[in-house]
Every structure is written in structure tokens, then in C-alpha cells.
N, C-alpha and C positions, 0 to 999 in steps of 0.2 A: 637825362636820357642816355643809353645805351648807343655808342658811339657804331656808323654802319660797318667798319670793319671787322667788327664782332659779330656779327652776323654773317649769314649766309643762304646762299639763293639756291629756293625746291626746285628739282626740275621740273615740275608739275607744272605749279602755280604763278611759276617763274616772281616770286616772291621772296622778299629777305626775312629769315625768320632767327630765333637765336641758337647759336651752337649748342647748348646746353640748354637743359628744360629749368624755370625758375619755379625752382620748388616752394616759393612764397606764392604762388599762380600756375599750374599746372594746366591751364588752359591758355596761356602766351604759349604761340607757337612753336615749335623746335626742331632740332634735325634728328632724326630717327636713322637714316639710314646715308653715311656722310660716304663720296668715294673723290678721289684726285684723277680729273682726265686732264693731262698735257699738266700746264702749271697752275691749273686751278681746282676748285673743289665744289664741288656742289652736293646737292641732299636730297630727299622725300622727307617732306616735313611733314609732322603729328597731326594736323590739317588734313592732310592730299588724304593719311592711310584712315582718320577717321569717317570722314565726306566718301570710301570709297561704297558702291552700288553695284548694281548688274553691269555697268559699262566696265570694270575689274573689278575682280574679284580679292585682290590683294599684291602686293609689291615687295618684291627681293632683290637680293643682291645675289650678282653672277659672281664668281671667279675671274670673269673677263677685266677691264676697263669701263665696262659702261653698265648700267644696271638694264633691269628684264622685268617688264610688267606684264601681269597673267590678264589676258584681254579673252574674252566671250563674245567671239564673233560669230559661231553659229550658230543656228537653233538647237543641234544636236548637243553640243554642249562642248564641242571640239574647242581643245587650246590652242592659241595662237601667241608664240614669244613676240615682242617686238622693242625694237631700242629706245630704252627710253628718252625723252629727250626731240623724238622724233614725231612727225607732223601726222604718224600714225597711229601714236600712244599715246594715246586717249587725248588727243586731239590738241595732247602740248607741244609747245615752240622751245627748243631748245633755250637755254640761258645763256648759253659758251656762245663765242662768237667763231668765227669758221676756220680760223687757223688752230685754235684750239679744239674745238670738236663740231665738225660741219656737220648740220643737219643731212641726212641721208634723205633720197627721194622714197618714195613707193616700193620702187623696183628694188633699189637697193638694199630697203629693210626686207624684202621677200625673201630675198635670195642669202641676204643673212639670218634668217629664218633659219631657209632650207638645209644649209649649211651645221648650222648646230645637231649637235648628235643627240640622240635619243637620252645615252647614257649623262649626258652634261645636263639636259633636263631634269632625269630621275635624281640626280645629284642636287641639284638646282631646289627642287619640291620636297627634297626632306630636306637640307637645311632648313627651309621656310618652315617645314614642319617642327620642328625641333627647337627653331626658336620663338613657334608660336607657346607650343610643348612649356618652355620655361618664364614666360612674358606674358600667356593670354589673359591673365589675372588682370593687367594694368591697363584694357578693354572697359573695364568696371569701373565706374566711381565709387571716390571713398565714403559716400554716402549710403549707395545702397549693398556694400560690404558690411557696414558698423551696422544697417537696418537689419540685416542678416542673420547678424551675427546677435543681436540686441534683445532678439526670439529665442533665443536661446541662451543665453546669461543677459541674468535682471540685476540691476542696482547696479551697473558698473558703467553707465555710457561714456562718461569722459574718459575713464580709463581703455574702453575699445577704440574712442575713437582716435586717441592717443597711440595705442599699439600699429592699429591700420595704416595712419599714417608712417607708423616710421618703418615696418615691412615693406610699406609701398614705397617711401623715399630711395632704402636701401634695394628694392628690386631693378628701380631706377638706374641706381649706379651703376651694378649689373649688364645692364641694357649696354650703357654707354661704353662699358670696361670691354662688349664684343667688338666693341668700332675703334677698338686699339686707342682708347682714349685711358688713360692712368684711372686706376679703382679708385673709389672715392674711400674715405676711411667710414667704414659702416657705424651704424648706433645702435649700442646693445642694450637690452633692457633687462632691469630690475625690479619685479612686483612683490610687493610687501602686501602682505595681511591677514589676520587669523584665520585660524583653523575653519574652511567651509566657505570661505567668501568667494571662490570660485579661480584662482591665483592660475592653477594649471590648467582649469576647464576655459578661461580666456584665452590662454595662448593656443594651446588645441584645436579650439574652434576658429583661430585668428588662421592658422596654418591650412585647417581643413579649407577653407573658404578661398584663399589663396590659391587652392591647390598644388602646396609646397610639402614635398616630402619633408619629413620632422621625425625625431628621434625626442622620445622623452625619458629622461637619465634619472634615476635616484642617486641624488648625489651621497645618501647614505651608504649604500655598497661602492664604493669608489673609494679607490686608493693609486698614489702614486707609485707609477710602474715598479713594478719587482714585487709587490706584493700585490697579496689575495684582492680579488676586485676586477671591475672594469675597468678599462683603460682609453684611452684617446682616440686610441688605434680602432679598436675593439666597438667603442660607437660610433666612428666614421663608418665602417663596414655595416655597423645595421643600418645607418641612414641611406649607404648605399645600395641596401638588400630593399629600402621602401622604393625606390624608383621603380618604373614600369620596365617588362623583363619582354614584353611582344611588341615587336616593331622595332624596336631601337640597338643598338650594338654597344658592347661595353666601357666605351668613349663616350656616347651620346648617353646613356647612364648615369656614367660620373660627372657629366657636365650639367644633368640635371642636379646629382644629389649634392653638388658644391653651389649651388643655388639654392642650399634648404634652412630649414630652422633648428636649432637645438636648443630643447627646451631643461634647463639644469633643474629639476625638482630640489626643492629642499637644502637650498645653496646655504642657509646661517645653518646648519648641523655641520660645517666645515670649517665654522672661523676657531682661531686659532685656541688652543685648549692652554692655559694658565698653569693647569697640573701636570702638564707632560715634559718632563726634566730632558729627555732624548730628543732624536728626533721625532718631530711631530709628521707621525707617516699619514694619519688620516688627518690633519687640519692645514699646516700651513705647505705641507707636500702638496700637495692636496692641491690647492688653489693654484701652487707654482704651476702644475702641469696641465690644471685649465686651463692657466694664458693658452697656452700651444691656440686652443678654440677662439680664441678675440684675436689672436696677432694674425697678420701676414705669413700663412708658413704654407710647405711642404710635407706633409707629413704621410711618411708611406704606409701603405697598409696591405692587404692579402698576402701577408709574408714579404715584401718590402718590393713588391713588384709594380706598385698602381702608385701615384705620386695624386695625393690630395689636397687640391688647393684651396687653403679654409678662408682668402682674402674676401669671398663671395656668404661669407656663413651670416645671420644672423642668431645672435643667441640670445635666450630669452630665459632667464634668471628667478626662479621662486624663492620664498621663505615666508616663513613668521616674523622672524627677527625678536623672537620674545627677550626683554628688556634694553632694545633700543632706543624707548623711550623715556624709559629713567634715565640713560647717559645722557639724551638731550634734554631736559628738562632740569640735568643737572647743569648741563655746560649753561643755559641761560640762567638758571638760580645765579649761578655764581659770577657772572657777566653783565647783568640787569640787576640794577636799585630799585624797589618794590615792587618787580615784578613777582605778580603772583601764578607760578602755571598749572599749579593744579587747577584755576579754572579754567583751565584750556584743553578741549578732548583730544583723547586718543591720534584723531585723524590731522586735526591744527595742529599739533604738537610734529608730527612727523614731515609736514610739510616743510618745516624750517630745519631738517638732514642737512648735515653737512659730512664732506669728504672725510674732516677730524671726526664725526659721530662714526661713521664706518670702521676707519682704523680702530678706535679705542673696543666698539662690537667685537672683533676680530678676523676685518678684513684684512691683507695684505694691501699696499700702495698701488702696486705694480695692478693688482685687479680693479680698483677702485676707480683707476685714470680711466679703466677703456669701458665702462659703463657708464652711457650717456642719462639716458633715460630710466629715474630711478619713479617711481608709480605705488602711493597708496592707495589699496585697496577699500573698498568701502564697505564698514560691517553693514551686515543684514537686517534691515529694519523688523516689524512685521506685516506690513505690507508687502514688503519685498517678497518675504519669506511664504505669503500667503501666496501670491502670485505663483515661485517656483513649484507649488502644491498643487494649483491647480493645473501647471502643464503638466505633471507627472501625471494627475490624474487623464487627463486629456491625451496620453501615450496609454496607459491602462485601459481606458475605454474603447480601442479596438480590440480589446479582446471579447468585453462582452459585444460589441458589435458585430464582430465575425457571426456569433450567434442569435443576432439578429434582437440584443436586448438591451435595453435604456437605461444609464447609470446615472443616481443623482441621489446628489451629497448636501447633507445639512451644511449651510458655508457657516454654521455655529462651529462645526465639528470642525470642518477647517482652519478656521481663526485657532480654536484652540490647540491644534495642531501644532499651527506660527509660533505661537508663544511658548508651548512645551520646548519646542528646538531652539528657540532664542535662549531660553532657561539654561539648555541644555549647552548651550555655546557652542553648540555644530554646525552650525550654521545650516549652507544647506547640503553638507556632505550626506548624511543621514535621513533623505527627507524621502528619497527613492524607497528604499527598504521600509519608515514606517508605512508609507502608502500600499505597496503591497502587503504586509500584514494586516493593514486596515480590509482591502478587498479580499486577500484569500480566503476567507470561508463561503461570500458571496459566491466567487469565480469558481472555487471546489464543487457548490451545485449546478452551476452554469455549463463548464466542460459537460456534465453528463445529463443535459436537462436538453428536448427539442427545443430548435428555434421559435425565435417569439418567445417576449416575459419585459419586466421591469422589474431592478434592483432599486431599490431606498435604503441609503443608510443613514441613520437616524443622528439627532445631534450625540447620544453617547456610546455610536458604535453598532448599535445595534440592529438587526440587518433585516428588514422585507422583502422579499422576493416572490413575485407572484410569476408563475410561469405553467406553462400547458402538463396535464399531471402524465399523458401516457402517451406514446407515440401513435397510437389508433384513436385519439378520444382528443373533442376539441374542450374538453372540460378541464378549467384551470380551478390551480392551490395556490393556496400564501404558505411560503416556506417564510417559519419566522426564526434567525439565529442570535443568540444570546450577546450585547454589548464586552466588548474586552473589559477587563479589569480600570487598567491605566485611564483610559477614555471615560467610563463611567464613572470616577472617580471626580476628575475633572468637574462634570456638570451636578456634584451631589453640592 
């Protein structure tokens, strides 16, 4: 059991809760908002600000000594400061005993009310805004973020829910790092897996949902400074250019965009080239100058005027890795007595990565330490594959909808759809674009046809359309359009 001096008493709930949130249980309560009156210290603990209702509306910290709870005392909706701590904020008893911080009567807290300036308030209400602005995400459980996000990329649940949690962990730290507590060393991530299985549409969708400005980098156009390419510099400024530009000042900006995501597309197109005798400007350059993004640094930007502090960054790392499974497949061949691993797929085989697998690929050391979390990807079954077809379709169907007409698809034609793109080892990069070729010839009659009609397209393609023949005449046609090639094929 956690000994009570490690804790620390909410002025709410006048409760001991723990100084730090235990990220093994994110529901043990914790100190959210820590401040030192006389020689003690007290909080508003993750408790007080979830439990809060009409009786507040939410809890800040002043500038002063003592903190300021937004109280809803009138009907009108008029705000009312009051100390917290005091027998009229929200009807808590101070923790401090009276030489350290005496409770104030009624009168007392009125007239320090009255006393506060308008301007210390307006001050007071955007902090709170600003660091609702970079936190409101951790509002959310990480349940119904992964649910979210789960709607929207198929086949991957343990790897979301993997991601979410360590976004959420590392936003945590964040939190803690404003209450002059030491940043915690963040965990960066590494997703491995073929072409189509969704590597960058994960972390995207992980960021969108967050509501974390994100910067996504092809680390194919990149080079280490002095040459042609992007730079360090160069993608802090556009993560900077993703923060919101109304409401906020150019301080409260950067303080959001050093709370954001960088996502490295295409990170093994940079390990280290074998045939480059010189220096290696696009491979092991390369890597050296993305530390700058994992480490603790300073690095200035808009012409060296803005000081960006990347100890807040999380980065989130793509590739293939194509032939990182022969290196480990080899390092156990030759390590294991009759082991056999070609019976072991793809995905088993990658599970058992080690740090040496990386180096020998052509990682650097120095990159390899500061990536915690390394993440297979899971190929595309065809179920999977059917599934992501059908929401495509299911985005496509507003469009006949708008025109007031019913789309429905052979799921033969479907299926075989799954299995052409599994074939075709795209997984489901490509599955957008066959679905619109599939509907464009319907949709082409549909744009110029009145509302009201049903589309059927058949298992090989081929398309019925019944819909109203004239704009003066309730008399309908069957528009019938000829199967594609590919498709018809299929079903012969």
C-alpha cells in the first residue's frame, strides 16, 4: 500500500488522493491541479473535476495563492469567483488548518470577490480555456476513443487500442509537466505493415480524434539539413500552421502545437544504404537529424525567432520494413536447434523483433533506444477487406441519396471484389477508387435523372436502374448498363 505521505489532500473533498495518476488505473484518484499555500500543498483532485454539475461549472487555477472555482449562483447565469477552500465553494471545508490558510467567512470571500479585477478574471478564463483547448481529449475514455476510431479502420483493434493508450498516457504527462512537475520521457511509436493495411490511416484517425494538431511527413522527401528536402525546422512550422489561428495568440498556438503528433510516413525508406561509399545524406543523415523529434530539445524555427519545445511531441513512426523478417527468421534459424520458422507467419515471426533486428535492417542505435512501442500490423483478411467495401459503399450512397434513390449491391460482387484486392496485395489502399469505378456509370445517370429511382448492381457489374423517364411524366424506364470487363470475368 502506498504510503500517506505520498499523497495528497483535494480541497474539495478534503480527501488524500495520489500525486500522480497511476497509469496502471487511471480511475485511482489524483491531483489535477497541485498549488503551495504557507508550507503546505494541496489539489483538486480528477474526482472533484469529473463529479463536477450545475453547482460548478469547472475549476482553475489563479495566479494568486489560492485557487478560484466558477460557481453558478444565478439564474441569469452570472459568475461568481470564490476561494476555494472556503465554506462558500461549493460548500467545501478548507484542509489547511488556520495558521496556514484560515478559512474566510461570507463577508470576507464577498469582498475578495469584489476586489478581483475584471481583467485578472478575463485572464483567469482563458487559461482555463486553453488548457481545456490542449487536455479536453482526456475527458474521454479510452474505450470509447478505440470505439471511434474502430468505425473507421477494420482489422486493427489491439493495435488502436494500443496507440490510444500511449497518446493518452503521454498527454498525461503533458498535464503534469504544466504543474512544474519534470516531463516524463514520452513513448514513441513504431507501426510496421504492408502496403494497405491502414499504418498512416491509424495514426491520423488516432490524432483526429484526440484533437491533436499532427503533421504527416514523407520521410522520402527528406534530407538532412543543407540539402534538398524538408527539414526539422520546416515541419515544426507546419505543425505549427495546424493550430487554430482565432481566439488564441501566438504563445497559446505554440503551446498547443508542442503538444502534437508527428507522424514519419515511410520511416525504413531511410535505413542505412550499404552502397553509399560517402556520406549517407538521405539514410543515416537522415535519422541523425530526426533524433532532434524524440529528444528533449529547443529547436528554433520562423527564422530562429520562436524556440520550439519538442519534450511535449509524440511521434508516431510508419513502414513496411520489407525484409525484416528474413533478418529475424534468420537470427533464430541460426540461434534455435530444430527450429523450424518458416512455419511461423508473417505476423508471429515479427512479434519476436529485437533492438539487434532493427540495427542489422538499418536502423541507427541512437533511433532505436527512443522508440518504445514497436506495433504489427495486421494483413487484411477478406472479411476485413469486405467490410472496408462496404463502408465505402455506405459513403457513396449519399450520393444517390441526395437524389432521393436506393443503392444495392450484389454482396457476390462484393466478396469478389475482397478477394481481387487481397490478390492484388493492396490491401485496402485501392478499395476507394475500385468502388467508384464500380458506381460511376450508375451515378453518371443518376446526377441528370429526377429524384426518385433504384440502382441494382448486379453480381458481375452490370447495372439496373429504374428511375422516372421525364420531368413532367410520373412514367418510369429501366436504364440497363453494360458489366465491366474485370468484374464479368470474375463470375464467368
Amino acid at each position: 500500500m502506498e504510503r500517506k505521505g505520498s499523497r495528497i489532500r483535494c480541497f474539495f473533498c478534503d480527501g488524500l488522493v495520489l500525486r500522480k495518476p497511476n497509469l496502471d488505473d487511471l480511475n485511482d484518484p489524483f491531483a489535477i491541479f497541485t498549488k503551495k499555500i504557507g508550507n503546505k500543498y494541496g489539489c483538486i483532485c480528477s474526482t472533484c473535476i469529473e463529479d463536477a454539475d450545475d453547482e460548478y461549472e469547472r475549476i482553475i487555477e489563479s495566479d494568486n495563492a489560492d485557487f478560484v472555482a466558477e460557481y453558478w449562483k444565478d439564474d441569469n447565469g452570472t459568475h461568481h469567483y470564490f476561494q476555494a477552500g472556503s465554506t462558500t465553494a461549493c460548500g467545501g471545508i478548507s484542509s489547511f488548518d488556520s495558521e496556514s490558510q484560515p478559512v474566510p467567512d461570507k463577508k470576507t470571500t464577498s469582498s475578495n470577490n469584489d476586489s478581483k479585477s475584471k481583467a485578472q478574471i478575463d485572464k483567469i478564463n482563458k487559461e482555463s480555456e486553453l488548457l481545456y483547448k490542449k487536455y479536453q481529449s482526456l475527458d474521454y475514455s479510452l474505450d470509447s476513443i478505440c470505439k471511434l476510431i474502430g468505425k473507421k479502420v477494420f482489422g486493427q483493434d489491439e493495435v488502436i487500442k494500443r496507440v490510444v493508450y500511449t497518446i493518452y498516457k503521454n498527454l498525461t504527462a503533458n498535464l503534469h509537466s504544466e504543474l512544474d512537475e519534470p516531463v516524463k520521457e514520452h513513448e514513441h511509436i513504431f507501426l510496421i505493415g504492408n502496403t494497405g493495411v491502414g499504418k498512416s490511416f491509424v495514426a491520423e484517425n488516432v490524432a483526429k480524434f484526440f484533437n491533436i494538431p499532427y503533421v504527416r511527413v514523407d520521410c522520402s522527401s527528406f534530407t538532412s539539413s543543407g540539402y534538398v528536402g524538408d527539414s526539422v525546422e520546416q515541419i515544426l512550422e507546419r505543425l505549427l500552421n495546424k493550430t487554430p489561428k482565432k481566439g488564441y495568440s501566438d504563445a497559446e498556438r505554440l503551446e498547443i502545437a508542442e503538444n502534437g503528433i508527428i507522424i514519419l510516413d515511410e520511416l525504413d525508406k531511410k535505413k542505412i544504404s550499404s552502397e553509399v561509399t560517402g556520406r549517407d545524406v538521405t539514410g543515416k543523415s537522415v535519422q541523425q537529424e530526426l533524433l532532434k523529434f524524440f529528444e528533449p530539445n529547443d529547436i528554433f524555427i520562423k527564422n530562429g525567432s520562436v524556440a520550439f519545445d519538442t519534450s511535449k511531441l509524440t511521434i508516431i513512426a510508419t513502414g513496411a520494413c520489407v525484409g525484416l523478417e528474413d533478418i529475424i527468421k534468420k537470427r533464430l534459424h541460426l540461434n534455435s536447434i530444430g527450429f523450424k520458422t518458416e512455419e511461423q507467419s508473417n505476423d508471429t515471426i515479427l512479434e519476436q523483433i529485437t533492438d539487434e533486428d532493427l540495427f542489422e535492417f538499418g536502423f541507427i542505435p541512437e533511433l532505436v533506444g527512443r522508440i518504445h512501442v514497436i506495433l504489427k500490423l495486421n494483413d487484411l483478411s477478406v472479411s476485413t477487406l469486405t467490410d472496408i467495401i462496404y463502408n465505402a459503399l455506405s459513403a457513396a450512397s449519399d450520393f444517390f441519396a441526395k437524389k432521393q434513390f436506393d443503392l444495392h449491391v450484389d454482396p457476390f460482387l462484393v466478396e469478389n471484389m475482397a478477394i481481387s484486392s487481397l490478390n492484388a496485395k493492396t490491401g485496402a489502399r485501392d478499395i476507394k477508387k475500385r468502388v467508384y469505378e464500380l458506381i460511376y456509370p450508375a451515378l453518371y445517370q443518376v446526377f441528370q435523372s429526377e429524384p426518385g429511382g433504384i440502382c441494382h448492381i448486379k453480381e458481375d457489374s452490370s447495372i439496373e436502374l429504374l428511375r422516372r423517364k421525364t420531368k413532367n411524366s410520373s412514367r418510369t424506364e429501366v436504364l440497363d448498363i453494360d458489366a465491366q470487363p474485370k468484374y464479368q470475368a470474375m463470375t464467368e
